[in-house]
N, C-alpha and C positions, 0 to 999 in steps of 0.2 A: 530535394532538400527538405528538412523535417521544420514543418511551422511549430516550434514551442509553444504552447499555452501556457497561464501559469499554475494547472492542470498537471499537464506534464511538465514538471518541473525537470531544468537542462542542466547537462556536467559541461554545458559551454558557455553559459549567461553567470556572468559572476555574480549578480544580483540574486540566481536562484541556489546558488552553495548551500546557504546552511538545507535547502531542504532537497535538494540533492545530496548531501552528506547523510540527512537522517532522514532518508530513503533507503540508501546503501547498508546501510547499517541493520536494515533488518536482514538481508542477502546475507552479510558478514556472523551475524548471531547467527541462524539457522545454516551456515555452512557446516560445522559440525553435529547437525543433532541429522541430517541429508547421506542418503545411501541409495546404493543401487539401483533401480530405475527410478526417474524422477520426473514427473510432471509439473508445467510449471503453466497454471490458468490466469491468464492477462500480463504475456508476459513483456509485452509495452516495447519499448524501445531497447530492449534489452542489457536497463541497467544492470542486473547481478548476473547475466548468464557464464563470465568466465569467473565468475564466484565460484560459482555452485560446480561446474564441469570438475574441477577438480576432486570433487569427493563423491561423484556418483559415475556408474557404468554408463548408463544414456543418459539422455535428455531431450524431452518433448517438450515444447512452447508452445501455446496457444492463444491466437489474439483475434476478436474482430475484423482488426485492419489488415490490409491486404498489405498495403503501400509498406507496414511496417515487418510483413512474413519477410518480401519480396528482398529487403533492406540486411534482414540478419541472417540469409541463410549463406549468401557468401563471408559473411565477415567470421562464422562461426561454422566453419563446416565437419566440426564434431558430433553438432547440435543438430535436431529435426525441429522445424515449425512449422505448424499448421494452423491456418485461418478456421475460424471455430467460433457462432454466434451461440452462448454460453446461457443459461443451461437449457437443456441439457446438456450431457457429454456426448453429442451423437457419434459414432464409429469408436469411440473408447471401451474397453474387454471393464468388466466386473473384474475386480482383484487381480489390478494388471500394474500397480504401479506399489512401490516400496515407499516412496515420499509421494508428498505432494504440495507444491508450496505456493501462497497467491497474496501478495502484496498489495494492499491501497485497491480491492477488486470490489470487496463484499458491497461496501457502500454505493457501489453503481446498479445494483443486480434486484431486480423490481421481486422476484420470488427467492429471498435470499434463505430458505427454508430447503428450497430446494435444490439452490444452490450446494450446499451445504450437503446434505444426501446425495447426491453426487460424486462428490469430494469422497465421502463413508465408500460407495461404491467402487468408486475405479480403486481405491486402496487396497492391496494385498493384505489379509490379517494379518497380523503386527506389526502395521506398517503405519505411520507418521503422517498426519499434516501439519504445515505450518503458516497461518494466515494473520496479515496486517489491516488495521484499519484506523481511522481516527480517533481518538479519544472525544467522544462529545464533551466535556465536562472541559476541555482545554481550546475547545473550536473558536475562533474571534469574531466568525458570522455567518451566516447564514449561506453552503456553498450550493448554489443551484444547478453545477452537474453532480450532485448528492446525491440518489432517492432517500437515502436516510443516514444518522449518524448514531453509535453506539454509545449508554455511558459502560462498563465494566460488567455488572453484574447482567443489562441485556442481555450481551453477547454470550455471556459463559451462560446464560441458561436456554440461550438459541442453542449452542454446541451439545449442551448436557444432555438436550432430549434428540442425539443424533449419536453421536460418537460416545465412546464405552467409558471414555478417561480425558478429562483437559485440566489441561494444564495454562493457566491463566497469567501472561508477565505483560509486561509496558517495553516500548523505547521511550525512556526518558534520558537526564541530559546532565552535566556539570554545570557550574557556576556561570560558564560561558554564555550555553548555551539557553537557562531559564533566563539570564540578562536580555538575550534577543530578541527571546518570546516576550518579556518584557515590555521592551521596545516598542514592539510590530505592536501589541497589544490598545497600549496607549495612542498608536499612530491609527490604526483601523478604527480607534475609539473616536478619533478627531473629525475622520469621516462619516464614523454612523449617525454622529450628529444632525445631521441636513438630511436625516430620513424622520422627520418627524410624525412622521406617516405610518412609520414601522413597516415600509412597503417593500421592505428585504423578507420578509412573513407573508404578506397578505399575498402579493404579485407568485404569478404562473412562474417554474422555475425558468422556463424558456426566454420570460421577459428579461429576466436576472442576467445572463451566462454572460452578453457582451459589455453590459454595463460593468460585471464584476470583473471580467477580465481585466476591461480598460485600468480600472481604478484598483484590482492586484497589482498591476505590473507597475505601475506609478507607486504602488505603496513601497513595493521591493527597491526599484530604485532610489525611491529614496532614503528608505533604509540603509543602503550601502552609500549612499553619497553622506549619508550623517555618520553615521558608523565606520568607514572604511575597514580596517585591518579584522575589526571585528565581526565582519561577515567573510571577507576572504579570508581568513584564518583558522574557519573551522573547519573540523574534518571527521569524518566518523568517530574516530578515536574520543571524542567530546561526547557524543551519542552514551548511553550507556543502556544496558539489558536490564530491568529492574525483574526483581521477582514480585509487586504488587503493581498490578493492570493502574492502579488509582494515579500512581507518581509515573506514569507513560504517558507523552504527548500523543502517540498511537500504540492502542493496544495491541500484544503480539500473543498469540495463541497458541499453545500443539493442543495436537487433539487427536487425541489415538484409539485407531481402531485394534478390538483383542483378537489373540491368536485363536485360533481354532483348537477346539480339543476334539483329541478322537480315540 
């Protein structure tokens, strides 16, 4: 059975919906712009896989964890997964995949440059990525399984000196949903309080991860014990695709590799 973090946010913990919903939501955007062979780098617990099946010929998953190949390849046996400590892409063909899409990944990946080229690599010319990450400029603290967090214009100039063409949008949200953020906001506020040490900065991230955990999951809970209907009530459909990175609580990217001339 799969121990949630609140990390890997669960479509089983009510307390983790809204970001389990504006998780999904990016799988939901990117199902239409997804074709024909599709790679899919951190593919986790395999929130969007029967998203995305739908609009493409195969699909390859690739994740670190073992315990999580082992989990989805019976539940989805359309689907290939392969465990895969990233990057690079080792046993993956140069311009073998038509998409390629990687959700909430970039921010873990210590050489995400290279990451990144990679991604350019295994892509077939005129062929699509599509990658999520956080918006730093909406972050509420400091996450130390992070290596780093993006504001907009970073990220689009990491992609710009890799891939031919990006294209730069957000998942942001309705009136609902900035209420939440709202919320959590002021609630995470009440905690940073009693670091007057600013020791969510100075401290190793390593020291961070179980203190944060503890005191996420307490935040969520009780956000949904104040809030009720307003956490369980939300659902992708509240999420919304913006076309400016700035108004997205995570930015979402394509970023396209050009067709070949000859």
């Amino acid at each position: 059975m799969a121990t949630y973090t609140t990390e890997i946010a669960s479509d089983k913990l009510i307390s983790d919906n809204p970001i389990h919903q504006r998780l999904l939501k990016a799988y939901i955007a990117a199902k239409p712009m997804v074709k024909g062979d599709l790679l899919e780098v951190g593919c986790g617990e395999g929130r969007g896989v029967e998203v995305l099946l739908e609009n493409v010929d195969s699909y390859l998953g690739i994740d670190k964890i073992q315990e999580v190949i082992d989990n989805l390849s019976p539940k989805f046996p359309n689907a290939v997964f392969q465990q895969a400590f990233i990057p690079p892409f080792s046993g993956l063909a140069t311009d073998s995949f038509d998409s390629v899409v990687s959700f909430q990944v970039i921010e873990h990946i210590q050489n995400d440059k290279l990451f990144l080229e990679e991604i350019y690599r295994v892509l077939k010319p005129g062929g699509k990525a599509i990658i999520s990450t956080p918006n730093i400029r909406h972050t509420l603290s400091r996450n130390p399984w992070h290596i780093r967090e993006y504001t907009p214009k970073q990220l689009e100039d990491l992609c710009m000196g890799i891939f031919d063409k990006v294209e730069p949008m957000g998942i942001g949200g309705n009136k609902k949903i900035w209420n939440y953020h709202e919320a959590n906001r002021k609630s995470v506020n009440k905690i940073m309080r009693f670091d007057i040490f600013n020791l969510q900065y100075r401290l190793p991230a390593f020291m961070l991860r179980w203190p944060y955990e503890i005191l996420n999951r307490m935040n969520r809970n009780k956000l949904h014990q104040q809030q009720g209907d307003s956490v369980t009530d939300i659902s992708h459909e509240d999420y919304t695709l913006e076309p400016s990175p700035d108004k997205g609580l995570d930015l979402f990217y394509v970023l396209y590799k050009a067709s070949r001339d000859f």
